[in-house]
N, C-alpha and C positions, 0 to 999 in steps of 0.2 A: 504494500500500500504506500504510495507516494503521497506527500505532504506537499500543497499548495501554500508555497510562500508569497504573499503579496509582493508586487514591486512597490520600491519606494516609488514617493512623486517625483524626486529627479530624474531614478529610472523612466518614469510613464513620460517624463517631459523631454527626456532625451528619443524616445518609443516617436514622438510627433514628430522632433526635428529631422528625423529617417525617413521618414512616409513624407516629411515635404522634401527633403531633396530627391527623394524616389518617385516624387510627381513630376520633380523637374524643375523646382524653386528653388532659392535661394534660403535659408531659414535664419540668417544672420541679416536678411535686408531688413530695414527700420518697419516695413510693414508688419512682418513676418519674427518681430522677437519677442514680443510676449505673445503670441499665438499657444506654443504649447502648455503657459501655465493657462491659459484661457479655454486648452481644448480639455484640457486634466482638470478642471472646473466643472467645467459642461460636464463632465464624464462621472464625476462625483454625484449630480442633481440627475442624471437620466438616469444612472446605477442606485440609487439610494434604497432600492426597494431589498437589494443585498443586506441591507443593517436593517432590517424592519422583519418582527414576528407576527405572521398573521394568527397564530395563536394567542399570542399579548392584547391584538386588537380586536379582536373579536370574544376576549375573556370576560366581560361586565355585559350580562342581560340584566333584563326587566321582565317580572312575572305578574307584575300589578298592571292587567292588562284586560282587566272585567269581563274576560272570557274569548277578546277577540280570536278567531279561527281560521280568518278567511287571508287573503292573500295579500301581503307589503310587497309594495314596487318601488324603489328608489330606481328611473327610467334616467336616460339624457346622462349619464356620468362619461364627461371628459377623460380620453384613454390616451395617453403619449408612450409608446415602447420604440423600439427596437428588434428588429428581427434579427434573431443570432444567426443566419445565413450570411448575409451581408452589413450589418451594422449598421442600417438607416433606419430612421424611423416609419414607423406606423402608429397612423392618428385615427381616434375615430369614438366611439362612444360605446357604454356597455349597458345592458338594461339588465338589473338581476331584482329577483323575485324571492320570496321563501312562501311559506304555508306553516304558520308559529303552531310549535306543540306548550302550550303553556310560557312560552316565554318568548318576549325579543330582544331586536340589538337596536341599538341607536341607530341613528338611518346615518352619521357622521360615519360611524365604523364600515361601512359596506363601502362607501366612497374610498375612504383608506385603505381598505383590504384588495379594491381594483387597485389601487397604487403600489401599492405593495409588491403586487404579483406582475405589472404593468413597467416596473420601472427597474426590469432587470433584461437581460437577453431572453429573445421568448420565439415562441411563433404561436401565433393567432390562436393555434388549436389548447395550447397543451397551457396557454393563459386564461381562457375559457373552461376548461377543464379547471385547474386549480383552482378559482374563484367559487365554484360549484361546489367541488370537495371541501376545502376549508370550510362552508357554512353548514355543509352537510356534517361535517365530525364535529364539528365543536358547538352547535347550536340544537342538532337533532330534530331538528325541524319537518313535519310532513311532507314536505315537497320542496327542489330549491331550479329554480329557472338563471339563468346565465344566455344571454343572446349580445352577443360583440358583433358591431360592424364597423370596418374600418377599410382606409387606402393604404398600400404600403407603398413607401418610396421607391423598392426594390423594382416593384415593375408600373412606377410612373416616371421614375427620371432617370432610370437604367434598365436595360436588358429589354422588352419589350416595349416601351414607354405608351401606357395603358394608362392615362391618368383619370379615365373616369367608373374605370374599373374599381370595385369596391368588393371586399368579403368578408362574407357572415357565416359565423359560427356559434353554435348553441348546446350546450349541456343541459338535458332535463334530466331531476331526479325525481325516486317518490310519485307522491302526485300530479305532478307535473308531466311524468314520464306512463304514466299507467290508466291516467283518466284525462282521455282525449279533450272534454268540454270546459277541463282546468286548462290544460295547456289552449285552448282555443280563444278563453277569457287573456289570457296571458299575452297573445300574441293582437289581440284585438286593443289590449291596454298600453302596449308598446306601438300599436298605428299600424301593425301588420296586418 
């Protein structure tokens, strides 16, 4: 078993000034000299989801909830990642649902917990998926809905250059996954 040593920031800043003379710049011209503390910056604020426990965030429910049963939607949450294929972003928004068994979460926490999982290297599927699971273990909730749709830069400003190309992916569990006329309300509350 090999042990992942982080690089320092000098390393990571020396890591830019490689990839600009490999583009074919100069990385010592006045443009181009604070660029790599600037890209190791960026890299800090897109990666952040790395230092974040979506167990920690999703640990404080609420059961003083006078019996509610029926289904919470926090729709429209702003989604910024990155696709570990090629390291550009994908923007787009994510709609996630649950079906509460005696308890909820803050509607804050479900925001954060797309970020969370959003703001590491990813691909659309397997960010989708974890969003799902996470509220599924640690809430236990009747049913849990996850529908992402987004654009990835990978194929609008490279390689096939599709920019109005957009893709949806969706995790139902539970209720959502077994009782066709839940997931039918679900997709009708999201505008589908």
């Amino acid at each position: 078993m090999t042990t992942n040593i982080k690089p320092t920031k000098q390393q990571a800043e020396d890591a830019v000034r490689t990839l600009i003379s490999w583009a074919g710049d100069n990385p010592n011209r006045e443009g181009l000299l604070d660029t790599p503390k600037r890209v190791v910056n960026a890299y800090q604020d897109f990666f952040r989801g790395y230092n974040e426990d979506p167990v920690k965030i999703l640990g404080r429910t609420f059961e003083e909830v006078e019996g509610y049963s029926d289904i919470v939607l926090i729709k429209n949450i702003r989604l910024e990642s990155h696709c570990e294929h090629h390291m550009v972003p994908f923007i787009g928004k994510a709609h996630v649902a649950y079906i509460p068994d005696k308890k909820v979460l803050g509607i804050s926490k479900i925001a954060r917990l797309v970020d969370a999982f959003a703001k590491r290297l990813q691909t659309q599927e397997t960010l989708t998926s974890q969003i799902a699971n996470a509220i599924q273990d640690n809430l236990k909730p009747k049913g849990v809905a996850v529908l992402i749709e987004t654009t990835h830069q990978c194929m609008s400003t490279r390689g096939v250059h599709k920019s109005e190309a957009s893709t949806v992916t969706s995790t139902l569990i539970g209720d959502f996954k077994s009782n066709q006329s839940i997931e039918n309300r679900f997709l009708k509350m999201i505008g589908l």
